[in-house]
C-alpha positions, 0 to 999 in steps of 0.5 A: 257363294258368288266368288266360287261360281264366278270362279267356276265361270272362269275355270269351265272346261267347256267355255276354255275348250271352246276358246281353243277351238275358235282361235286354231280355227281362226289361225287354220281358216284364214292362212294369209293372216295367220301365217303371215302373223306366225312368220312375223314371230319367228322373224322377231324372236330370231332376230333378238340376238342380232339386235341386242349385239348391234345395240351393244355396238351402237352404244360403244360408238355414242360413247366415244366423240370421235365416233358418236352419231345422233342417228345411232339414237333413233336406231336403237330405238327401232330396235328396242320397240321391236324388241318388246313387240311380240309378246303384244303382237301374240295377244293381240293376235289371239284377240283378234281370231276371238272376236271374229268368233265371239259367239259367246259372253265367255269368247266376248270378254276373253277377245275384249281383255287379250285386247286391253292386255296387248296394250298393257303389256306393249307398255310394259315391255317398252319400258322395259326394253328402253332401260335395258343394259346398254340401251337406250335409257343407259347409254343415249339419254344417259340415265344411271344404272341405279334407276335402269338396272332395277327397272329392267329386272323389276318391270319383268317380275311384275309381269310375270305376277300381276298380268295374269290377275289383272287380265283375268279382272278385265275379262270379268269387267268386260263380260259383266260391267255393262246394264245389259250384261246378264245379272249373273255375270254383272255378279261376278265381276263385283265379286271375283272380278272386283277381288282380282283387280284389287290383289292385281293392281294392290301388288302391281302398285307395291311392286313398282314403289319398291322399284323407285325407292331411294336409295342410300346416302351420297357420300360424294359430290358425283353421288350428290349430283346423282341423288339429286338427279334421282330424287326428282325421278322419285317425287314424279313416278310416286305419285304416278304409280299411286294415281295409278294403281293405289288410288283405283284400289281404294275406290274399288274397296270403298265400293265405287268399281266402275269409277277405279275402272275407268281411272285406271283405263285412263291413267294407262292412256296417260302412261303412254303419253308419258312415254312418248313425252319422256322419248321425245324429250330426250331425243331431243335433248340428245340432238343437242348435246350432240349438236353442240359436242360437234360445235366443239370439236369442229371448234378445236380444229378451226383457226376462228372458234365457232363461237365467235361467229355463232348468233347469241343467244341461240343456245337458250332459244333451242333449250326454250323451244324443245321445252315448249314443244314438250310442254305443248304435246302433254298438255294436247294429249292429256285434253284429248286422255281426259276430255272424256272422262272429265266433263268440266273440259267438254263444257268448256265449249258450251260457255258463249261470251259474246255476244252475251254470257250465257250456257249454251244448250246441247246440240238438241235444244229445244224450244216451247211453241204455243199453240191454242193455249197448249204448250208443245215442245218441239226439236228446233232442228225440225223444218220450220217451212213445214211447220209453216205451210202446216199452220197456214192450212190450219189457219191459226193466227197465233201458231202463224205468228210464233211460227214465223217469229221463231223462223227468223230466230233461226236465221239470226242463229244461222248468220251469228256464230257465237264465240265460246269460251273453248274458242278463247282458249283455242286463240290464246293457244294459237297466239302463244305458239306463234310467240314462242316460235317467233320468237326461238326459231331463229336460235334453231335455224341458227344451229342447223345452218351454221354446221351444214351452210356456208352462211355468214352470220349475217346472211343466218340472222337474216334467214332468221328473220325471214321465217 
C-alpha cells in the first residue's frame, strides 16, 4: 500500500504539471540566464563534431616522435570535458529554475535531485568521454582498447538504464530522509524510494562489474604484458564498484537506508577524487615520457649524448616525485571526503599530548561552580568579570573565591595553547613533504633546465642545491 501511494506521489499530474510551469517560468522570466544557459547549449552540441575531428588529429600527431607534442595532451583534455558537458549543464540548469521556485516538497526534491543527478552524470560522461576511440585514455595515456572500448559503450548503457532509477530514488530521499520531512513522505522514501535505490544501484553495480571483467588467456609475451597490466586495473575497480554500489545494496536491504545513502553519497565524492588522481597521474607520466622521448631524439643528433652530461639520478628523483605528489593529493582528498563522515578523523584534534595526555571537551565545555552549597553548571565561555562584579555585590565569599580562581584558569587556558595529536600529524605531514622535495627537486629542475638552458652541469647541480 505505501509503494503504490508513493508511486501515485511520484506519477501526479498536478505535482509534474507544476514543475513544468516553474521551469518555463524560470527560463521565460529570467532571459539573460536563461538564454545565456540555451546559447551555451547549442554552442556545445554544434561544436561536438569539430572537436572530435580535431582530437583525431591530435592523436595522430602524439603518435608519431617526429610530431609529438605534450601540450596536444592537455588540449584534448579541454576538449573531452567539454564534451561531456551538456547533459550535466541541462540538469543543472533545470535544477536551478526549480529551486528558485520550490514552493512545494514535490519541486523541493525534484530541484535537490536534478542537483545530485547533474553531478552523478558529469562523472558518468567524464569518464566516458576520456575512454572514447582515439581519446585520451587511448591515445595520450596509452590504455588498451580491450579496457576503453567496452568503458565507452558500457558507461552510456548504464546511463541510459540506472539514471533515471536512481534519480527518481534521490528524489524520494530528498523529500522524506530528513525528521522533519511529512511522515507521509519519510514513508515513501522507505518504501518505494528505498526499492528504486536498491534495483538502481543493484543494476548499476552489476552493469559496471561486467564491463571489467577479465578476459581471455594470454597467448603471447605482448598478451602477457598486457594481462598483467589489465589485471591490476581489475583487482582496483572491483572492490571500487562493489564499495560502491553493492555494499549500500546490502545495507539498504538489511534495513539500515540512511547509512547506504551516505556511503553512497561519499563513495561519489571519492570517484571524482579518483578521477582527478587518475588524470593527473597520467598527465604527469606523459610529460615524462615525452620529456624524455625529446632527451633521445635530441640525443641522436648531438655529437656529445645527453646522457653523459645528464645529473644521475635524476631520472628516479622525477618518478619518486610524481608519485609522492599523487600519493599526497589522495590522501588530503580523501581526509577532506571522509573526515565528515567518519568521526574517529574529527576526534583526532581533541586528543591534547602535551603538556598532558588527555581528551579535550567540545568547544562548549562546561564547568560546575559552587554557589552556597548548589551546583550550577555554567558555559566557560561566559564573561567571568560579569560573573565577578555580580558576586562582589552579592557579597559571598566562597562565590568570590571560585569566581576568581576559575579567572585565572581561563588566563592560564589563554596563554597555553595545547598540542594535539591532529597537530602532530600536521608536523609530520610538513616534515616529510619537505624531505621528499628536498630531496627530489633537483632530478625535476634537472630535466627542465638541461632542455631549455644552456647550464653546464655543474652550473644545474648548483641551482639544485640552492632551491
Amino acid at each position: 500500500g505505501d509503494v503504490f501511494a508513493a508511486l501515485l506521489w511520484l506519477i501526479s499530474p498536478e505535482n509534474w504539471t507544476a514543475a513544468l510551469r516553474v521551469v518555463y517560468e524560470g527560463f521565460s522570466q529570467l532571459p539573460g540566464k536563461g538564454s545565456g544557459a540555451l546559447v551555451l547549449l547549442v554552442l556545445l552540441i554544434s561544436l561536438r563534431p569539430w572537436m572530435r575531428r580535431r582530437m583525431a588529429v591530435l592523436a595522430k600527431r602524439v603518435s608519431s616522435p617526429e610530431t609529438d607534442s605534450f601540450l596536444a595532451t592537455p588540449e584534448t583534455l579541454a576538449y573531452t570535458l567539454i564534451l561531456a558537458a551538456p547533459l550535466p549543464l541541462i540538469f543543472y540548469s533545470i535544477s536551478g529554475f526549480l529551486t528558485e521556485s520550490a514552493s512545494s516538497p514535490f519541486l523541493y526534491s525534484a530541484a535537490g535531485a536534478m542537483a545530485h543527478i547533474a553531478w552523478i552524470v558529469a562523472l558518468f560522461e567524464v569518464n566516458r568521454q576520456c575512454a572514447a576511440p582515439r581519446g585520451l585514455a587511448e591515445a595520450h595515456f596509452g590504455w588498451p582498447q580491450v579496457v576503453t572500448r567496452p568503458i565507452y559503450r558500457g558507461l552510456l548503457i548504464a546511463e541510459v538504464v540506472c539514471l533515471p532509477a536512481l534519480y527518481f530514488s534521490i528524489q524520494f530521499v530528498m523529500a522524506g530522509i530528513r525528521f522533519s520531512s511529512p511522515e507521509q513522505l519519510q514513508v515513501y522514501n522507505n518504501s518505494l524510494g528505498r526499492i528504486l535505490f536498491i534495483g538502481a544501484m543493484s543494476v548499476l553495480g552489476f552493469s559496471l562489474l561486467g564491463l571489467f571483467r577479465p578476459r581471455k588467456s594470454a597467448k603471447s609475451a605482448a598478451d602477457s604484458v598486457r594481462s598483467s597490466s589489465l589485471h591490476r586495473i581489475y583487482m582496483c575497480a572491483y572492490p571500487l564498484i562493489m564499495l560502491t554500489t553493492l555494499i549500500p545494496v546490502i545495507l539498504a536491504v538489511l534495513g539500515y537506508y540512511v547509512t547506504a545513502i551516505l556511503l553512497a553519497y561519499q563513495m561519489v565524492k571519492t570517484l571524482w577524487l579518483i578521477l582527478g588522481l587518475t588524470l593527473l597521474g597520467n598527465l604527469l607520466l606523459r610529460w615524462r615520457t615525452w620529456n624524455q622521448r625529446e632527451m633521445a631524439h635530441e640525443s641522436a643528433d648531438e655529437v656529445e649524448g645527453v646522457a653523459g652530461s645528464m645529473l644521475p639520478g635524476a631520472e628516479a628523483q622525477v618518478r619518486a616525485l610524481f608519485r609522492f605528489v599523487v600519493v599526497l593529493c589522495a590522501v588530503i582528498g580523501l581526509y577532506s571526503v571522509w573526515s565528515d563522515a567518519v568521526p574517529t578523523l574529527r576526534i583526532l584534534n581533541r586528543i591534547q599530548v602535551w603538556p598532558t595526555i588527555t581528551m579535550l571537551e567540545d568547544e562548549e565545555r562546561v564547568g560546575v561552580f559552587v554557589t552556597s552549597g548548589q551546583t550550577v553548571e555554567e558555559d566557560v565561555s561566559e564573561d567571568v568579570e560579569t560573573s565577578a562584579s555580580d558576586s562582589e555585590t552579592d557579597g559571598d565569599p566562597v562565590t568570590s573565591a571560585v569566581t576568581a580562581s576559575s579567572t585565572e584558569t581561563a588566563a592560564d587556558d589563554a596563554d597555553t595553547q595545547p598540542l594535539t595529536l591532529w597537530s602532530v600529524l600536521k608536523a609530520l605531514l610538513a616534515v616529510t613533504i619537505t624531505w621528499v622535495l628536498v630531496k627530489n627537486v633537483p632530478g625535476l629542475l634537472e630535466l627542465i633546465l638541461q632542455k631549455r638552458s644552456l647550464l653546464d652541469l655543474g652550473a644545474r647541480i648548483a641551482v639544485g642545491s640552492l632551491v
